[in-house]
N, C-alpha and C positions, 0 to 999 in steps of 0.2 A: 080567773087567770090574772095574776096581779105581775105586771112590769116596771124595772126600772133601771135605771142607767144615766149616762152623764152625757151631757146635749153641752157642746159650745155654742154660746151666743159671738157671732166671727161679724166683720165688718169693718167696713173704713173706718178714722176718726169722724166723730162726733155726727152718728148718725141716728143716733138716740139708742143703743145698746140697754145702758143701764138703766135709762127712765124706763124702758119697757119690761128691762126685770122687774125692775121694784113694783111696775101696775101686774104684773104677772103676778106676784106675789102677796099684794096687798100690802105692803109694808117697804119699807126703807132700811135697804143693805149694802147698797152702791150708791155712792156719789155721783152728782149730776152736773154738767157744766154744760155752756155751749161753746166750750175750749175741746184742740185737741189733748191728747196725752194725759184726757182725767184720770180714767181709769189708768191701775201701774199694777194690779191687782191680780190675780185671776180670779175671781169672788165667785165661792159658791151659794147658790140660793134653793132651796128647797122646796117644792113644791108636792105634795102627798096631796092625793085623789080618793078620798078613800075606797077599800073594796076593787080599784082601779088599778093602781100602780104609784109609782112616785119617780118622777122629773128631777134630776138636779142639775141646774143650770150653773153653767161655768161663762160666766160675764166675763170678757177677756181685754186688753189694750187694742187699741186698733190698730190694726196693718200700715205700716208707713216705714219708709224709707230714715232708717236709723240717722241720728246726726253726731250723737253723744253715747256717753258709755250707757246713761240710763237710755236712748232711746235703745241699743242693742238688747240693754234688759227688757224693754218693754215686746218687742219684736220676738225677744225667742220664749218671754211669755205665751204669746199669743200662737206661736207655731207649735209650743208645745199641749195646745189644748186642742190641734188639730188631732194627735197621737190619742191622745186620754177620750174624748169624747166617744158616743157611739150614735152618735146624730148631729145632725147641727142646723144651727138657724142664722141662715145668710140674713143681717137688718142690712139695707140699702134707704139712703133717699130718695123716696122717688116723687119729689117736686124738683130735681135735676134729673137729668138723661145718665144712662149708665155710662161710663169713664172707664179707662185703660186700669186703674186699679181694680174697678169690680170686677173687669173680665178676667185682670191677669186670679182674682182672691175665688171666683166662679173656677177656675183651674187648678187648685191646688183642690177645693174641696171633692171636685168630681174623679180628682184622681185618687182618691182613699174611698172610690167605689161606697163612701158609706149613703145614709138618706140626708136630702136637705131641704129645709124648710125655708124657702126663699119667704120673706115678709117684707112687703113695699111698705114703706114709713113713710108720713107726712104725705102723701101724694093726695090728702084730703086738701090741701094747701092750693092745690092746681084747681081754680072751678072751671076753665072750659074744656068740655068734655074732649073735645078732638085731641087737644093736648094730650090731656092726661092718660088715654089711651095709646099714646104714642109715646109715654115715658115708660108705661108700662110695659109695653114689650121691646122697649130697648134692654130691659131687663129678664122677661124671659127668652130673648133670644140666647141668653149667654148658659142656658141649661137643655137648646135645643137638642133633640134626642138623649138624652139622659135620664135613663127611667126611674132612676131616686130620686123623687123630685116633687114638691107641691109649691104651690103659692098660698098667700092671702095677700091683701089689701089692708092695713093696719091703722091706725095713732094709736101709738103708746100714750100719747097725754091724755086721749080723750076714752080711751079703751073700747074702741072700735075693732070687734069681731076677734078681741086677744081671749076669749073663752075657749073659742074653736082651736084655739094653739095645743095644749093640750092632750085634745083628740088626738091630732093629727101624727103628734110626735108618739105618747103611749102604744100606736103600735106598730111604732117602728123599733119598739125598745125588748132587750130581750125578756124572758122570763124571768124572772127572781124576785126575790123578797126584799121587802126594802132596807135599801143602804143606812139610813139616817133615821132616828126616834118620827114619828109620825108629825110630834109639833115642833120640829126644829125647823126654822127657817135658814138657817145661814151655819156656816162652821167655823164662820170668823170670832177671835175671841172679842168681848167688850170693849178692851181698850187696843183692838185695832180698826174698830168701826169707828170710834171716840176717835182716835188719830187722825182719819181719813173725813169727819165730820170737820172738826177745827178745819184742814186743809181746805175744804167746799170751802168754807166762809171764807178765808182766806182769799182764795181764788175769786171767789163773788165780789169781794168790796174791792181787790187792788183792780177788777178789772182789766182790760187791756195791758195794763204795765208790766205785771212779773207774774202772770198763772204759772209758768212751766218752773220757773226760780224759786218757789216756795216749796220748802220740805218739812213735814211736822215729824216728832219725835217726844213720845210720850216717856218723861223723866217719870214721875212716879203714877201709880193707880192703887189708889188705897179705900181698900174696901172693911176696915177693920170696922166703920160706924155705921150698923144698918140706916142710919137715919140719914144718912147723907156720903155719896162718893165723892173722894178728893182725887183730883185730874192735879200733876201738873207738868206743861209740855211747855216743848221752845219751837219756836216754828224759825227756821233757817232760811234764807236767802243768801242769795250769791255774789252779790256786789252790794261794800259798802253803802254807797247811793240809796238801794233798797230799804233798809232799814228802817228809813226814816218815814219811807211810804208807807210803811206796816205800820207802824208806830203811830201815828198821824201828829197832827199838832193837837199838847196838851196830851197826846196819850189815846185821844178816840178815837181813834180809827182801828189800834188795836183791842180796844173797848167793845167797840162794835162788835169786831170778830168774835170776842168771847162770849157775850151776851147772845149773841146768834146761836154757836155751838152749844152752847151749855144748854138754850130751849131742846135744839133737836136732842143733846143722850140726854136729858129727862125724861124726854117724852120716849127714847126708846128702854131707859131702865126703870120705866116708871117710877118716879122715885128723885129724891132730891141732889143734884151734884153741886160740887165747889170746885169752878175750874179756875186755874193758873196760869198764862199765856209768859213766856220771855220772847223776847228776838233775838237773835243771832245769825252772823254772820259766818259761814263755811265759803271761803272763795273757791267756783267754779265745782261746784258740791259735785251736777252731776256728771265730771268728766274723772269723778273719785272713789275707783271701784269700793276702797274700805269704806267711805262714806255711806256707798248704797247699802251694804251690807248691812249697817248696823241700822239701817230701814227698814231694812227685810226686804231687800231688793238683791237677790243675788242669785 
């Protein structure tokens, strides 16, 4: 009996979503940060069981209270994989106590009557036990009586008991044959994971300063020389000022960025690239619907 179907991964900002796809997966298809509003995406990722079934995981923005035009976009992202899915996996921190947004995100899921795979993240983080018994059902309280419903205990970083995920979801999924080629992982194209890689770097080096201000936009992807891909993108920011922190002095800091980006798509086109990096400035990009658009944000 082979099942499959599309599981949102649902949760607050930066609860570890993506790192958990990507250990789910054994590979890197989502970006990782410990900023909110990384993901802008709904990424699919692919998981075939063989002989079993096949999981496709919809890694989605997290739940938060819009500020701007892109966060509206990221919000109705994420509400719209509430519709598409036919499972879902609540990720929560649980080295904090459950908060007014998990109960209100625990209410939206139990009212689409689907299954949900509640997974406590980081609660390895809490070693006295008293505790962490009491973070933990500060989070199952909020699916008491609700008979679609399972727990684990998880790290996504250390892949603590993410096998059993899996199981769990496979049969809650319905019959059918699988959606996607057996070895596809993702259905994103090359040079939109390239885009969203440059971004991570980005976001990693300015640190604290401008994560949420930085928008990549890949000008050309030229694949005509098997022997090497040519990347070249501008990465945007929104106040002049910025600029100059991307750039850095003498030029490295946006050095860095590229040098970073260009290991990781090597390493995922196995294969040699020549990346391009410009900066530019868009004032107040994301209160700029045409802007988001031509992101592919829309």
């Amino acid at each position: 009996m082979f099942r499959s179907g599309f599981v949102a991964i649902v949760g607050r900002p930066n609860v570890g979503k993506s790192t958990l796809m990507n250990a789910l997966l054994g590979q890197k298809v989502a970006i990782t940060s410990p900023r909110v509003q990384t993901t802008r995406f709904r990424i699919r990722g692919i998981l075939t069981v063989p002989e079993k079934g096949q999981v496709v995981f919809l890694d989605t923005p997290g739940f938060s209270k819009p500020m701007d035009k892109l966060g509206e976009y990221l919000t109705a992202e994420a509400q719209q994989a509430l519709e598409e899915a036919e499972a879902f996996m609540l990720v929560v921190d649980g080295s904090q106590p459950a908060g007014s947004g998990d109960a209100w995100l625990s209410e939206q899921l139990k009212a689409t009557g689907k299954y949900c795979l509640l997974l406590i993240n980081k609660i390895d983080l809490i070693k006295d036990d008293e505790h962490r018994q009491k973070l933990k059902e500060s989070y199952l309280h909020l699916f008491s009586g609700y008979d679609a419903f399972n727990f684990l205990t998880v790290s996504a970083l250390t892949g603590k008991r993410l096998k059993e995920i899996p199981k769990l979801i496979l049969k809650h999924l319905p019959e059918s044959p699988a959606i996607y080629d057996e070895d596809d992982l993702t259905d994103q194209r090359m040079r939109d994971i390239a885009q969203e890689i440059i971004r991570e770097k980005a976001m990693q080096f300015t640190e604290d300063e401008l994560p949420h201000s930085i928008a990549v936009f890949i000008d050309k992807y030229d694949e005509a020389d098997p022997a090497c891909t040519r990347i070249y993108a501008t990465v945007f920011v929104d106040q002049k000022s910025q600029k100059g922190m991307v750039i850095g002095k003498s030029g490295q800091m946006i050095k860095k960025i590229g040098q970073a980006a260009r290991q990781d798509i090597e390493t995922m086109l196995d294969g040699r690239v020549y990346l391009d990096l410009n900066v530019k400035v868009k004032e107040n990009w994301r209160k700029d619907t045409q802007f988001l658009k031509s992101l592919g944000l829309q």
